[in-house]
C-alpha positions as CSV (number, residue, x, y, z in Angstrom):
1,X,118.4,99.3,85.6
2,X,115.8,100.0,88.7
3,X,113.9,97.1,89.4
4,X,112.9,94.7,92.8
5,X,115.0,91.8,93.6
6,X,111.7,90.3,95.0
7,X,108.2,91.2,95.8
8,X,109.2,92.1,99.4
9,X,111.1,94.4,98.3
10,X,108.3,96.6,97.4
11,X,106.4,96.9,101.0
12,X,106.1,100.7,102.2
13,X,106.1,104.0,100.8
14,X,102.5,103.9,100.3
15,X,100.9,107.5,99.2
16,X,99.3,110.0,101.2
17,X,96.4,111.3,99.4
18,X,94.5,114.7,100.0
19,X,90.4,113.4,100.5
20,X,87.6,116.5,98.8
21,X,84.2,115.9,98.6
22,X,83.8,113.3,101.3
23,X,85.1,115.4,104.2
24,X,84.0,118.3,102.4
25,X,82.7,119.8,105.7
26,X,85.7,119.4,107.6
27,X,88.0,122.7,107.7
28,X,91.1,120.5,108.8
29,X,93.5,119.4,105.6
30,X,92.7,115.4,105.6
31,X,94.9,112.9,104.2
32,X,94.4,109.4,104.1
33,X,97.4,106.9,104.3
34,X,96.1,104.2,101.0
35,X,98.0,100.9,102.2
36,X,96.3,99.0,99.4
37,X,99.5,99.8,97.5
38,X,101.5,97.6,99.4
39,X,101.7,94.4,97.5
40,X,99.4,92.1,99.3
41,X,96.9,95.2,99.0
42,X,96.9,96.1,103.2
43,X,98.6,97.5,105.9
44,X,99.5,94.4,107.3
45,X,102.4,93.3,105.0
46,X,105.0,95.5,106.6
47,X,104.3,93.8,109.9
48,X,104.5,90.2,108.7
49,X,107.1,90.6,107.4
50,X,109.1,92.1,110.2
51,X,107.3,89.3,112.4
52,X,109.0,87.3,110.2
53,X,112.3,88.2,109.7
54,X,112.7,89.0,114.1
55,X,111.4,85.1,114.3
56,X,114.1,83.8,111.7
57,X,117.2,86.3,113.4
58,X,116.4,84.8,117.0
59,X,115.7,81.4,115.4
60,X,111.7,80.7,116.3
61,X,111.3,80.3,112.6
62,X,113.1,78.1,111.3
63,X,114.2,77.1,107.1
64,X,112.0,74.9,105.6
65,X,109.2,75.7,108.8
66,X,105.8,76.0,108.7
67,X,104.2,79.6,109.6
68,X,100.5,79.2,111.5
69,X,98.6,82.5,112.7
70,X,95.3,83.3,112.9
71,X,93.8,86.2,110.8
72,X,91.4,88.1,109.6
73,X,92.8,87.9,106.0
74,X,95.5,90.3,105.6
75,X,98.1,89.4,107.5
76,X,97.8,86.1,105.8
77,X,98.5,87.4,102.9
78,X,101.6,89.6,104.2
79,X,103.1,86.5,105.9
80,X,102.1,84.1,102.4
81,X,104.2,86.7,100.2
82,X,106.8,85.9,102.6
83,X,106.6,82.1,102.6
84,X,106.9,82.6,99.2
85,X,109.8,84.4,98.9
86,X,111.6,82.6,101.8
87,X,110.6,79.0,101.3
88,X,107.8,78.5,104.2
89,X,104.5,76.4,104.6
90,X,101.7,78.9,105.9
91,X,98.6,77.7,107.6
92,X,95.6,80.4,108.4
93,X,93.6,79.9,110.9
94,X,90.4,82.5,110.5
95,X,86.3,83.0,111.8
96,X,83.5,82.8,109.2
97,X,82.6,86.3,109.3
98,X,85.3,87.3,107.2
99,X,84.4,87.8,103.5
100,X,85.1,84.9,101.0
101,X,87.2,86.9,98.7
102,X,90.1,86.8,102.0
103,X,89.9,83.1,102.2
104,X,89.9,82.8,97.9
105,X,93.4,85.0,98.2
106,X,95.2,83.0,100.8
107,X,94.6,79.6,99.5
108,X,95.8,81.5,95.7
109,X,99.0,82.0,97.4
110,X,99.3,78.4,98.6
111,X,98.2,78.9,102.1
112,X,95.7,76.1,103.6
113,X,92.8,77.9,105.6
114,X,91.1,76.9,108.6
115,X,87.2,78.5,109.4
116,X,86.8,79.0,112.6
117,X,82.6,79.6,114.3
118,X,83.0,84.1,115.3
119,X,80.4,83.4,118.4
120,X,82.1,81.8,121.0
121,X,84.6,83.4,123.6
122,X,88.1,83.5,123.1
123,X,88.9,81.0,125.4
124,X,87.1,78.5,123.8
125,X,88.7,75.3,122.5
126,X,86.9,76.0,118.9
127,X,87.5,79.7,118.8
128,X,90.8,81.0,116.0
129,X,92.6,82.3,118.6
130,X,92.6,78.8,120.2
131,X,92.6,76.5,117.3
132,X,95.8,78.7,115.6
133,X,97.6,78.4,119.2
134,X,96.6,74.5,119.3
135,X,97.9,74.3,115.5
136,X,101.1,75.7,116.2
137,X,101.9,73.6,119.0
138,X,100.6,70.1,117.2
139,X,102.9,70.4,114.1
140,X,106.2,69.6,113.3
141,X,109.0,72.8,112.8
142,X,106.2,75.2,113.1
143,X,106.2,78.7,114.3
144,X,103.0,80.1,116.1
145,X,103.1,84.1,115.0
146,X,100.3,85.5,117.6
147,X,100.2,88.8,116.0
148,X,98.3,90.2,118.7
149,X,101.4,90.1,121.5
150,X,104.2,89.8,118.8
151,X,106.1,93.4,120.0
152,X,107.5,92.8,115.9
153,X,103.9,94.1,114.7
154,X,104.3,97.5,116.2
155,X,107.6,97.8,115.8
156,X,107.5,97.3,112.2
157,X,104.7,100.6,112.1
158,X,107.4,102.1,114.6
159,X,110.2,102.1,111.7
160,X,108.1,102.1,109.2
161,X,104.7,103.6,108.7
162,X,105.2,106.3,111.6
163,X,108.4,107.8,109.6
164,X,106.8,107.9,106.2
165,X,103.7,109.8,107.8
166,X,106.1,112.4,109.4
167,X,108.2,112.7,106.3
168,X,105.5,112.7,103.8
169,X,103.3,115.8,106.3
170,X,106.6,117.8,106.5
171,X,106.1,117.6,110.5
172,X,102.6,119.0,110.2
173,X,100.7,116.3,111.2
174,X,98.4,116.8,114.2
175,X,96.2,114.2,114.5
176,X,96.4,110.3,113.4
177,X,93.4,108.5,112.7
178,X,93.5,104.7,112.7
179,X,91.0,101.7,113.2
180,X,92.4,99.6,116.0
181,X,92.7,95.6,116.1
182,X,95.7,93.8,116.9
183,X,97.4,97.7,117.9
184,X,100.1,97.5,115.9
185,X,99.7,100.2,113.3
186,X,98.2,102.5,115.8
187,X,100.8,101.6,118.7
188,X,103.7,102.1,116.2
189,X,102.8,105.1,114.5
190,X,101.4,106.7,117.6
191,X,105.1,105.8,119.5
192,X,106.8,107.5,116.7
193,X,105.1,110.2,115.8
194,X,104.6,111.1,119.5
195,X,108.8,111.4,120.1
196,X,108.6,114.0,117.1
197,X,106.3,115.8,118.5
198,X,104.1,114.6,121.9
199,X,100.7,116.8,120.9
200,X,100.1,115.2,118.1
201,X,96.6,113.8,119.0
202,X,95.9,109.9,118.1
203,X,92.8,109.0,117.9
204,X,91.5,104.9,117.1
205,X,88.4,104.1,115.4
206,X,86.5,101.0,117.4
207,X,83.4,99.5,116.6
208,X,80.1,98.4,118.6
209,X,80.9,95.3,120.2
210,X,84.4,95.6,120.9
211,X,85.8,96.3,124.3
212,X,88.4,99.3,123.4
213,X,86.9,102.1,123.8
214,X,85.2,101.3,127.5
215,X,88.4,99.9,128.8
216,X,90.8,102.8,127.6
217,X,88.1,105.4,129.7
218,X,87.6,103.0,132.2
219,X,90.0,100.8,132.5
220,X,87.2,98.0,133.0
221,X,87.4,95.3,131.0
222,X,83.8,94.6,130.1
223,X,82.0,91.3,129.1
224,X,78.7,93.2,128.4
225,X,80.5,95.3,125.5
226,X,81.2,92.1,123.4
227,X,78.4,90.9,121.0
228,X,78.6,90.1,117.2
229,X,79.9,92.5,115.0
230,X,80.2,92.7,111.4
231,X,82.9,95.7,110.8
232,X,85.6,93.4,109.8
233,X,89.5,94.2,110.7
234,X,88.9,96.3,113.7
235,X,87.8,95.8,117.3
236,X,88.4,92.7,119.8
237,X,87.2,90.9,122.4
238,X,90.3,90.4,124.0
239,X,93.4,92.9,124.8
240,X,95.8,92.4,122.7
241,X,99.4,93.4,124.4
242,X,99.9,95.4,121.0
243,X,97.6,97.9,122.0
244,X,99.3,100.4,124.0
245,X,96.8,102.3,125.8
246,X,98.9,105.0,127.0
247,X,99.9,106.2,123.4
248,X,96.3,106.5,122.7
249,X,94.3,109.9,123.2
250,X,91.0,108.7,122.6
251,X,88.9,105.9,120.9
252,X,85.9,106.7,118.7
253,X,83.0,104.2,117.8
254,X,81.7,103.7,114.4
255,X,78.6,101.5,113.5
256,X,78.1,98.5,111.7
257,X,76.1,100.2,109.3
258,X,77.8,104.0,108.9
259,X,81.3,101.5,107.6
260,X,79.7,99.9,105.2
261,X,78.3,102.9,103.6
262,X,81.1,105.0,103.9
263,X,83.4,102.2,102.7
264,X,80.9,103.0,99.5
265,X,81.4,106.1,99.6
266,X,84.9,106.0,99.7
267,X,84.9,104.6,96.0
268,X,82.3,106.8,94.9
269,X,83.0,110.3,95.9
270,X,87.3,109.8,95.7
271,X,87.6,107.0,93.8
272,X,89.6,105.1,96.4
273,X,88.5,101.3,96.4
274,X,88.9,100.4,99.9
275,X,88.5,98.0,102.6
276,X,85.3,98.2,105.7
277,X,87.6,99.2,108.1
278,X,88.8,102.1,105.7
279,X,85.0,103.5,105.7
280,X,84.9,102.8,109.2
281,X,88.3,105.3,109.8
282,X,86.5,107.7,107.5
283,X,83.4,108.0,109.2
284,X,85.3,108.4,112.4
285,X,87.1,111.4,111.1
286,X,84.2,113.1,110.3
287,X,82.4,112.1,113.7
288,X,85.2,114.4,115.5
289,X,85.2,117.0,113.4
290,X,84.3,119.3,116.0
291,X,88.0,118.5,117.6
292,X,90.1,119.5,114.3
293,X,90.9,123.7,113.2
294,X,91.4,124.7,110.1
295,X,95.5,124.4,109.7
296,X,95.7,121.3,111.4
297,X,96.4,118.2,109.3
298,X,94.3,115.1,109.7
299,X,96.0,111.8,108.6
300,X,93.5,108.3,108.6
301,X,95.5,105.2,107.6
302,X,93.2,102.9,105.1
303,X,94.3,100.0,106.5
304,X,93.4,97.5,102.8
305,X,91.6,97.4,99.3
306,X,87.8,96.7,98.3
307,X,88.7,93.7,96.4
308,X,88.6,91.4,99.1
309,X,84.5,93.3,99.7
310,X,82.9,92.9,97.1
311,X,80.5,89.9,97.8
312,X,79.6,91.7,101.2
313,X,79.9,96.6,101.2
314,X,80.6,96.5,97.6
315,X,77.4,94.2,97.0
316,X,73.9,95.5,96.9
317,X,72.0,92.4,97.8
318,X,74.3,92.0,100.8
319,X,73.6,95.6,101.9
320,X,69.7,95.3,102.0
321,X,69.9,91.9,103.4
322,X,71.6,93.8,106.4
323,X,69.0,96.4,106.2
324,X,71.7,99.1,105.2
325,X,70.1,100.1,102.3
326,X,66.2,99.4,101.4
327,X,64.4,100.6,98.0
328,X,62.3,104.2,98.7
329,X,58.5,103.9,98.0
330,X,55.8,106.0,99.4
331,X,55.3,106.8,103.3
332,X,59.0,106.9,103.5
333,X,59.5,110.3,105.2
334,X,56.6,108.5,107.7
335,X,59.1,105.4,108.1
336,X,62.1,107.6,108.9
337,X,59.9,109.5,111.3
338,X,58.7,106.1,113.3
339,X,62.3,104.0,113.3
340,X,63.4,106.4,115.8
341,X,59.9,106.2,118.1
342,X,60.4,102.3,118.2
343,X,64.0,102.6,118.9
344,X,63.7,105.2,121.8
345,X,60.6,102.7,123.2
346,X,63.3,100.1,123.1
347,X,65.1,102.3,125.1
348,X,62.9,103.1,127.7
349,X,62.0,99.6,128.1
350,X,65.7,99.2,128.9
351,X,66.2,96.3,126.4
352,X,69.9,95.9,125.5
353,X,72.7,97.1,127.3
354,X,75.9,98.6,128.1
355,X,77.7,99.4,124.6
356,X,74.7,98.6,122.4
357,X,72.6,100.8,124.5
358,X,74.1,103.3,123.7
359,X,74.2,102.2,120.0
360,X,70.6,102.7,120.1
361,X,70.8,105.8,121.1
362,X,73.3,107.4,118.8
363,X,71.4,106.0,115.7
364,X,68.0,107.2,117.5
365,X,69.9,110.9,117.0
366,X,71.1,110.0,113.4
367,X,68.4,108.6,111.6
368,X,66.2,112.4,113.5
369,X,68.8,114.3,111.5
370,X,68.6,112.2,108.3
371,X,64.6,112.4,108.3
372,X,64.9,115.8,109.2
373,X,67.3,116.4,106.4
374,X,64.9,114.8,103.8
375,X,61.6,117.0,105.0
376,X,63.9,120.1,104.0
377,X,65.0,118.6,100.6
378,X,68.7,117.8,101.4
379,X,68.7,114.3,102.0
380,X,71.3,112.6,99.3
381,X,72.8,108.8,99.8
382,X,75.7,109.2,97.1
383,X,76.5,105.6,98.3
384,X,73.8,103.9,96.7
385,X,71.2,104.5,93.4
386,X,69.0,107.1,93.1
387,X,66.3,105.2,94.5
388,X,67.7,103.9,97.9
389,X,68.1,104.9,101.1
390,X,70.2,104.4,104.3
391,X,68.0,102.3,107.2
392,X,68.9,102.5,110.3
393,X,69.3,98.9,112.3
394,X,66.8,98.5,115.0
C-alpha cells in the first residue's frame, strides 16, 4: 500500500504547468509553479514547516509549546497543519487588509487570530509585527517564529522548491519569476538555481507601495515609497533579512489594479484558481516580455489558491467598489480618452510622489493604449462580463 503517514507528508512536488492563452504574446516557453497543491493550498507550507522542525532540533520550540507568528494568512496555515500533527497551540497575529476567508481558515484549524490596524509603521506598538513579537515574549512555553529573519524560510525553498524547478525544466530554466515578501521563496530558489547555473535571470514582482524595488537599485531605503497597498502577500515596508538582494537581478512593479484583474484572468483563460499575488506574478511576466527569446524558459511560482479571494478579486462588487471594473454606457471611449488628461494634470501639478508618481505615470501610458485599443475595435476584458470594463485608478 502507498499512502501518507500524515498530512505533512504530502508538502512539495507541486506541478509545473505550461500557461497558453494568457501569455499568448510571449515567444518564451512559460511555466507557472501552482503551489495551491500543497496541502494548506500555498507556497508557504514547506517553509513552516522547516521553521518548525529547525526550532524543535535546536530546542526553541518546545513539546506541548505554543507557536505565535504574524501572517498574512498562509503561513498560518503551513505552521497550523503542523500544530496539528505535532501537538502545538498556534496564535496568528495578522492586519485587516487581509481577506476574511484567511482568517475563516486559520481559526478552522484551531488557531486563535489576532487583527491587527495595516496603517501604522512597523515600529508601532499596535502594528502585527510588534504585537506578534510582544505576544511571543508575554506567554508561557511559546516560540516567536519571525518568518521574516528566520534563515529556515529560505532554506526550506533552498532544498526544496529550487530542486523541483531545476528537475522538473530539465536544466532549461532561464528566468524565475516570483512575487517577493518575506524573501524566502525567491532567496531560496534564486540560491539554488543560481549554483546550477549563475545566468539564470531572477526576477521579483513588487508592488506600489513597497520599498523593494527602489532599495535593490538604490540601495536607499525610502519612507516616501511606503503608502497603503492592497496587493496582498507581496511587498513590505520593512527589509526582511530573508531577502537576499544580491541573488536578485531585478524587481518589477505591478499595480493594485493590473493583480486583481489578472488574478481573474488567471481562472478564466487557464483555469487556474489562484491567489492576488499569483495575477500580480503573471502580469509581471508579461510586463518584461521584451527581456525573454524564444527558447528560453520562463518559470513564475503561484505562490496560493483563489479560495481564500473570493469575497475581495474573485468578487464583482468588491472590484467596482475599487474602481477596477465599472459597467460600459455611452461616452465611454470619451471617459477613457479624459482619465489620462486628469492624471497627467495631476502630474504636472506635482501631486503625489516618489513611487506613486510614477504609478501615475505608467497607468497614464496604459489606460492611452487601452483607449487606443478600443477606437480600433480590439479592446477585450476577458476578466470581467461582456459589459465591463477595466478603470484605471486616479
Amino acid at each position: 500500500m502507498r499512502y501518507s503517514k500524515n498530512i505533512l507528508e504530502t508538502i512539495g512536488n507541486t506541478p509545473l504547468i505550461k500557461l497558453n492563452k494568457i501569455t499568448s504574446e510571449i515567444d518564451a516557453l512559460v511555466l507557472a509553479k501552482v503551489e495551491y497543491f500543497n496541502p494548506g493550498n500555498s507556497v508557504k507550507d514547506r517553509m513552516a514547516l522547516k521553521m518548525i522542525e529547525d526550532a524543535e532540533k535546536d530546542g526553541r520550540l518546545k513539546p506541548g509549546g505554543t507557536i505565535v507568528e504574524g501572517t498574512s494568512g498562509n503561513t498560518g496555515m503551513g505552521l497550523a497543519l503542523a500544530a496539528i500533527v505535532k501537538g502545538y497551540k498556534l496564535i496568528c497575529v495578522s492586519t485587516d487588509k487581509q481577506s476574511k476567508e484567511k482568517f475563516d481558515v486559520l481559526k478552522a484549524v484551531g488557531a486563535k487570530v489576532i487583527v491587527c490596524p495595516t496603517d501604522v509603521k512597523p515600529d508601532d506598538p499596535k502594528s502585527y509585527y510588534s504585537t506578534s513579537k510582544r505576544i511571543g515574549e508575554e506567554t508561557p512555553n511559546a516560540w516567536y517564529v519571525n518568518q521574516y529573519d528566520n534563515p529556515s524560510n529560505s532554506s526550506a525553498h533552498y532544498e526544496s522548491t529550487g530542486p523541483e524547478i531545476w528537475s522538473q525544466t530539465d536544466g532549461k530554466i532561464t528566468h524565475f519569476v516570483v512575487g517577493v515578501g518575506t524573501g524566502g521563496t525567491i532567496s531560496g530558489v534564486a540560491k539554488f538555481l543560481k549554483e546550477k547555473n549563475p545566468n539564470i535571470m531572477i526576477w521579483g514582482i513588487d508592488t506600489y507601495g513597497s520599498v523593494f524595488k527602489k532599495y535593490h537599485e538604490t540601495g536607499i531605503f525610502d519612507e516616501k515609497e511606503i503608502y497603503p497597498y492592497v496587493t496582498e502577500g507581496i511587498g513590505e515596508d520593512i527589509l526582511p533579512k530573508n531577502v537576499d538582494f544580491d541573488l536578485i537581478d531585478a524587481f518589477e512593479k505591478v499595480t493594485d489594479e493590473d493583480a486583481a484583474l489578472y488574478t481573474r484572468k488567471l481562472a478564466k483563460e487557464e483555469g487556474i484558481f489562484a491567489g492576488n499575488s499569483c495575477g500580480a506574478a503573471v502580469r509581471g511576466v508579461i510586463q518584461l516580455e521584451k527581456h525573454f527569446k524564444k527558447d528560453d524558459v520562463v518559470v513564475v511560482l503561484l505562490h496560493d489558491s483563489g479560495s481564500r479571494y473570493v469575497g475581495k478579486m474573485y468578487n464583482d462588487e468588491w472590484m467596482k467598489e475599487n474602481n477596477f471594473l465599472t459597467q460600459l454606457g455611452e461616452g465611454f471611449e470619451n471617459m477613457m480618452d479624459s482619465i489620462p488628461e486628469k492624471v497627467e494634470n495631476k502630474i504636472r501639478r506635482n501631486e503625489g510622489s516618489g513611487g506613486e508618481w510614477k504609478r501615475l505615470q505608467d497607468q497614464v501610458n496604459r489606460i492611452k493604449q487601452q483607449a487606443k485599443k478600443l477606437r480600433e475595435g480590439s479592446f477585450q476584458n476577458s476578466t470581467a462580463k461582456p459589459d465591463t470594463f477595466i478603470k484605471r485608478k486616479t
